[in-house]
SEKOLRO-707090 format. One record per atom (N, C-alpha, C, CB): residue number from 1; residue in one letter; atom name; x, y, z. Coordinates in Angstrom, 2 decimals, always signed. Atoms other than C-alpha are relative to their C-alpha. Glycine has a CB too. Layout:
N
nr/rest/atom/xx/yy/zz
NUM/A/CA/X/Y/Z;
...
END
This chain:
69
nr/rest/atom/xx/yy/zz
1/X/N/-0.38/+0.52/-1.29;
1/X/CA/+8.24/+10.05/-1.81;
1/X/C/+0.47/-1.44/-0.19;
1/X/CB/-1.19/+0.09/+1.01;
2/X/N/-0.66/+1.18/+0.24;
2/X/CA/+10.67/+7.11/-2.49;
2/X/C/+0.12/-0.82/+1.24;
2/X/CB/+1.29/+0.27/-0.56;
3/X/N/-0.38/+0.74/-1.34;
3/X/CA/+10.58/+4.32/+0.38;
3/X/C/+1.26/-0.54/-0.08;
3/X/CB/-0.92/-1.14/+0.39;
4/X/N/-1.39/+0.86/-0.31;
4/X/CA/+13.92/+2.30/+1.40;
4/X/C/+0.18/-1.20/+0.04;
4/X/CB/+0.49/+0.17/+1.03;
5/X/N/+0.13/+1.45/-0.02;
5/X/CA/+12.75/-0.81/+1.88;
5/X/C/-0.56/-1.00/-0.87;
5/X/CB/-0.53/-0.20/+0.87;
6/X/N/+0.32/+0.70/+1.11;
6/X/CA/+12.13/-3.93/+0.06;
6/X/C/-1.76/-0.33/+0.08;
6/X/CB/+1.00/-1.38/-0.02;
7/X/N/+1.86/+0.60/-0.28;
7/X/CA/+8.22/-5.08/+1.59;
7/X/C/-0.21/+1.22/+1.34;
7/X/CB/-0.26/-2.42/+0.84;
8/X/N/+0.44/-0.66/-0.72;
8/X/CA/+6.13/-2.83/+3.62;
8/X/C/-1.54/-1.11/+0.48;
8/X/CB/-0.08/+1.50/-0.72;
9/X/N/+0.94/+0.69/-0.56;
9/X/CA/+3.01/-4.53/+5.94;
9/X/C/-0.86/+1.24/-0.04;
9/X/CB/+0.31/-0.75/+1.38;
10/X/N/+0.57/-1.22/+0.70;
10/X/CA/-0.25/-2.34/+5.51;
10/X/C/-0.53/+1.09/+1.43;
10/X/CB/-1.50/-0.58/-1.17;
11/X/N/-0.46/-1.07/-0.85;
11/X/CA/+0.26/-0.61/+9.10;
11/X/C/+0.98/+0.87/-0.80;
11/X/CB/+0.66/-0.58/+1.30;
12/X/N/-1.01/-0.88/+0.37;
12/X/CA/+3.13/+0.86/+7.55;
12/X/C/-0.03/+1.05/-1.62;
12/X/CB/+1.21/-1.03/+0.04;
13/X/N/+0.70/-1.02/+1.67;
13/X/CA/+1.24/+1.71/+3.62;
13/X/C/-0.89/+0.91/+0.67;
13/X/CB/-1.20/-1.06/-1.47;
14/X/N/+1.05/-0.87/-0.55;
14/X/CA/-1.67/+3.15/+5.65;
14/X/C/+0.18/+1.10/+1.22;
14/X/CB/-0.97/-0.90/+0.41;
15/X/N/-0.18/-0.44/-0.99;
15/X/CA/-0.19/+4.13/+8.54;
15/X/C/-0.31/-0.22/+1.73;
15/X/CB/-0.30/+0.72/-0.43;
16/X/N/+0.46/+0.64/-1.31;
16/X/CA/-0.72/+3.49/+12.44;
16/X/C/-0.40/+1.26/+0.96;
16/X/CB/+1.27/-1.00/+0.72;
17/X/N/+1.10/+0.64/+0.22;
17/X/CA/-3.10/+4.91/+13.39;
17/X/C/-0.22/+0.67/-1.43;
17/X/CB/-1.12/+0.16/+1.17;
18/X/N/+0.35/-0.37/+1.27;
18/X/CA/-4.70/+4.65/+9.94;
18/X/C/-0.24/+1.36/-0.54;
18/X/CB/-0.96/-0.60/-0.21;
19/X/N/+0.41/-1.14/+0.79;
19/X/CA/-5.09/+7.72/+7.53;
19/X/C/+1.67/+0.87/+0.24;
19/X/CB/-1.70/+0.90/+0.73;
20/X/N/-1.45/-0.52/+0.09;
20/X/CA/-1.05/+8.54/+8.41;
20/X/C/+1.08/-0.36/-0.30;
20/X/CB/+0.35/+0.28/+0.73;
21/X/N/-0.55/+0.76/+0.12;
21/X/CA/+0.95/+6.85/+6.76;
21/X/C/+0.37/+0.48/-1.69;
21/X/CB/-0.67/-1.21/+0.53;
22/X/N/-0.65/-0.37/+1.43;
22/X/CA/+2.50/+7.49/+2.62;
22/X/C/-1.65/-0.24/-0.65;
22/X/CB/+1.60/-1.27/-0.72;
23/X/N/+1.50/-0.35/+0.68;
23/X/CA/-1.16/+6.45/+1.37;
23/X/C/-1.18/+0.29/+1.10;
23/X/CB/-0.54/-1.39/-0.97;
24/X/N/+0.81/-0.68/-1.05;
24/X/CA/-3.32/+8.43/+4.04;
24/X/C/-1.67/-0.63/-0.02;
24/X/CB/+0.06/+1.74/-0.35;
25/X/N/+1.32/+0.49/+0.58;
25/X/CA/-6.91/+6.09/+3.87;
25/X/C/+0.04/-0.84/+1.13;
25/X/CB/-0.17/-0.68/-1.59;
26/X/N/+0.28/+1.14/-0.75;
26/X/CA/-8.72/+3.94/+6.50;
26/X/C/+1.00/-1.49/-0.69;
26/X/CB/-1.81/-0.16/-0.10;
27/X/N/+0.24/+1.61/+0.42;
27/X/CA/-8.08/-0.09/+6.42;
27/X/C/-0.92/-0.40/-0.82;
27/X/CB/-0.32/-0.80/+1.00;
28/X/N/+1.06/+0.76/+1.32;
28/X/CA/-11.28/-0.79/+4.63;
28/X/C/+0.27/+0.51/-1.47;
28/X/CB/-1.79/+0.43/+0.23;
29/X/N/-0.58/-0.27/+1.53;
29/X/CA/-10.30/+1.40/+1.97;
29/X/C/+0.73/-0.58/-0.61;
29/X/CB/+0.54/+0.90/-0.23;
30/X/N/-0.91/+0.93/+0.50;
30/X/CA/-7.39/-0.13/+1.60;
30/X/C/-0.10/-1.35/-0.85;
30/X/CB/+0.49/-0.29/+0.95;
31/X/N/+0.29/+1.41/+0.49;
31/X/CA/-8.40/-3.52/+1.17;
31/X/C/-1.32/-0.32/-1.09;
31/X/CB/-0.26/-0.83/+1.35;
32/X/N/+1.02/-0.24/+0.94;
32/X/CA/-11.56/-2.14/-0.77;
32/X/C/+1.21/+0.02/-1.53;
32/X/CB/-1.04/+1.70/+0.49;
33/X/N/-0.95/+0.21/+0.67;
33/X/CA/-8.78/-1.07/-3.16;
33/X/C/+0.68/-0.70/-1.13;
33/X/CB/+0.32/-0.09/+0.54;
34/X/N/-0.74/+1.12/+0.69;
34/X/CA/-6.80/-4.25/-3.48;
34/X/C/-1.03/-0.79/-0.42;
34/X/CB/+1.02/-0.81/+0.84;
35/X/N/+0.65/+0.40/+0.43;
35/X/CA/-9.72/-5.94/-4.06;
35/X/C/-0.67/-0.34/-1.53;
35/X/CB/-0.29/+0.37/+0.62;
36/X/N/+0.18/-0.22/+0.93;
36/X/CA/-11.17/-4.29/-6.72;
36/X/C/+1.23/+0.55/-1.27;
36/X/CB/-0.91/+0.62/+0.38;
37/X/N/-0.56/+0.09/+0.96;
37/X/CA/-8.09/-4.15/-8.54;
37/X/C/+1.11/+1.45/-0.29;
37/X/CB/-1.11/-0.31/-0.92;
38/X/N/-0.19/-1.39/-0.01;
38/X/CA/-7.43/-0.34/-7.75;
38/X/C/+2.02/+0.14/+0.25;
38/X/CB/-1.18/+0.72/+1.47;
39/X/N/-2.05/+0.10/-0.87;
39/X/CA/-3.59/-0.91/-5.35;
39/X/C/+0.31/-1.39/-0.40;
39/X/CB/+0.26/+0.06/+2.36;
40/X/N/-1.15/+1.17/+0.55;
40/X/CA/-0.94/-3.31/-6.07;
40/X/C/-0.47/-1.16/+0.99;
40/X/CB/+1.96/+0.47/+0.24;
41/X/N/+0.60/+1.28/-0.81;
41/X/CA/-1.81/-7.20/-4.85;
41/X/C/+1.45/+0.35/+1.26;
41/X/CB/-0.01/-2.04/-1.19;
42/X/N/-0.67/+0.81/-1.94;
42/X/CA/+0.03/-8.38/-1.27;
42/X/C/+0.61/-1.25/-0.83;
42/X/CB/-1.73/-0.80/+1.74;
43/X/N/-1.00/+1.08/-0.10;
43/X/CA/+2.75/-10.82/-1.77;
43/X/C/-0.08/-0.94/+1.38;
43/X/CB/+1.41/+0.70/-0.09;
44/X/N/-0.26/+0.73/-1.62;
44/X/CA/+2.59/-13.43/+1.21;
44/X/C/+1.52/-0.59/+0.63;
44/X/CB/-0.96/-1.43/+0.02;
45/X/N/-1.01/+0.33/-0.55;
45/X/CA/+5.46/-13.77/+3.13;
45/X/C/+0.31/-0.95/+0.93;
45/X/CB/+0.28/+0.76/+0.30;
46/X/N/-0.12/+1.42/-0.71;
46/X/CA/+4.74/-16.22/+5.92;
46/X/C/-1.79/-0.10/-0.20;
46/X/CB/+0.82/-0.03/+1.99;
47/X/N/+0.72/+0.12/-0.25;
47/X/CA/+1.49/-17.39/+6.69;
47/X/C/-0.82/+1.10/+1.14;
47/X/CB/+0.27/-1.02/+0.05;
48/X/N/+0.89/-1.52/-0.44;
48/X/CA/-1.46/-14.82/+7.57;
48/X/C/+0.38/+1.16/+0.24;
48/X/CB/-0.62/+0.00/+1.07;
49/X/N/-0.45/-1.34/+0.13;
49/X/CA/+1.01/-11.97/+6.86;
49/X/C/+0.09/+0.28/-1.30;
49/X/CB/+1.19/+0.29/+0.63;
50/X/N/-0.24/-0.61/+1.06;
50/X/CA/+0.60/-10.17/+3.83;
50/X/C/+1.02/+1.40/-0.03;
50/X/CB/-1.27/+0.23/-0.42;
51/X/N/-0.93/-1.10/+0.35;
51/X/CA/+3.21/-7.61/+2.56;
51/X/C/+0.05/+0.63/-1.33;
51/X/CB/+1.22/-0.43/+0.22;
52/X/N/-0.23/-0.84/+1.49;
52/X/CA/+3.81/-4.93/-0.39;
52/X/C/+0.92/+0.02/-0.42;
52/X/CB/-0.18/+1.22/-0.16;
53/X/N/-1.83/-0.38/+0.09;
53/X/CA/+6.62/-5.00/-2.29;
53/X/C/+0.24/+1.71/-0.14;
53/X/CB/+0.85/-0.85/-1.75;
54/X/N/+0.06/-1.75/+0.10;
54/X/CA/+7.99/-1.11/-1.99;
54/X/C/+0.17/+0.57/-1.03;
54/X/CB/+0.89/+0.74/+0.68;
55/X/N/-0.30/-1.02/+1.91;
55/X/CA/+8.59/-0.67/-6.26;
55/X/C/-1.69/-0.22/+0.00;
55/X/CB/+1.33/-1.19/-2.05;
56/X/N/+1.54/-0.08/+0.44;
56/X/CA/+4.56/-1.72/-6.41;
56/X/C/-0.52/+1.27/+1.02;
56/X/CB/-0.96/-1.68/+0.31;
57/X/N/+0.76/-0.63/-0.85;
57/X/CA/+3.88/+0.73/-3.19;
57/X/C/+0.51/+1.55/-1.04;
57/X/CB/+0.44/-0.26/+1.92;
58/X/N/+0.33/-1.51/+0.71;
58/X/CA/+5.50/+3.75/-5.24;
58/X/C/+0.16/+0.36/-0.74;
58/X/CB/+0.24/+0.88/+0.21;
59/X/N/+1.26/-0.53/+1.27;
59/X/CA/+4.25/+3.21/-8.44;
59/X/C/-1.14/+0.30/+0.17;
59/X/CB/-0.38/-0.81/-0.94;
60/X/N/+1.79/-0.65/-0.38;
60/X/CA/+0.92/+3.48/-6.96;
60/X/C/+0.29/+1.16/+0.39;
60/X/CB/-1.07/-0.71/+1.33;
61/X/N/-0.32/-0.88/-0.81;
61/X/CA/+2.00/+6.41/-5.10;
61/X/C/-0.07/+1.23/-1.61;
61/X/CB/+1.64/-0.42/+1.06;
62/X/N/-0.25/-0.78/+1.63;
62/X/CA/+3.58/+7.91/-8.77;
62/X/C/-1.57/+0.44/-0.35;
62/X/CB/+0.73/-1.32/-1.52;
63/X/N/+1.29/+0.05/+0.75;
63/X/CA/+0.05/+6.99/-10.48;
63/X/C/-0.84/+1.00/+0.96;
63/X/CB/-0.68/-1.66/-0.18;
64/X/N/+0.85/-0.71/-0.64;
64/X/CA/-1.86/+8.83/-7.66;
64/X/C/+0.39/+1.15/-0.05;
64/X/CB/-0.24/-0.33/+1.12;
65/X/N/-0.68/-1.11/+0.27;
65/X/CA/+0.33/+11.70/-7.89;
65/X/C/+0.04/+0.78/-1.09;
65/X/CB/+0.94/-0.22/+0.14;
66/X/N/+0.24/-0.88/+1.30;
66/X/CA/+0.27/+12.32/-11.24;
66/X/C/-1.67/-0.12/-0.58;
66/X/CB/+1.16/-0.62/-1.31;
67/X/N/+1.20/-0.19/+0.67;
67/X/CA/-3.37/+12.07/-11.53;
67/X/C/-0.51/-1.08/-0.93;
67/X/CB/+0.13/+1.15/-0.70;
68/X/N/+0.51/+1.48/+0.85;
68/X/CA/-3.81/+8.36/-13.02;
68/X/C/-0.56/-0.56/+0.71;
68/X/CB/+0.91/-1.03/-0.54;
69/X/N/-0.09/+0.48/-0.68;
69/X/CA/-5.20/+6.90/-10.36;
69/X/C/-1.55/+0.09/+0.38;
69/X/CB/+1.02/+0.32/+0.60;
END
């Protein structure tokens, strides 16, 4: 599932409401996740908005897909 765009915000990785979205998982997960090292870091774009870039959102995507993950 290839995205189009260059940055995604993590309404749009997770989905709105959460668990619908290309990686299907609450918010806490999420950020459990990036935390521990699991999903690709957040790039900051302005102040108190974090964003994904979309080649880190689907290599993770790849890696989960093929069972690396």
């Amino acid at each position: 599932m290839a995205l189009k765009k260059e940055f995604m915000q993590a309404h749009e990785i997770i989905g709105d409401p959460p668990g619908t979205g290309p990686i299907p998982v609450s918010k806490p997960t999420w950020y459990k996740w990036i935390n521990s090292g699991y999903a690709p870091e957040s790039v900051k774009s302005v102040p108190r908005m974090r964003v994904w870039l979309i080649s880190d959102i689907n290599k993770f995507i790849e890696r989960i897909d093929n069972g690396e993950g």
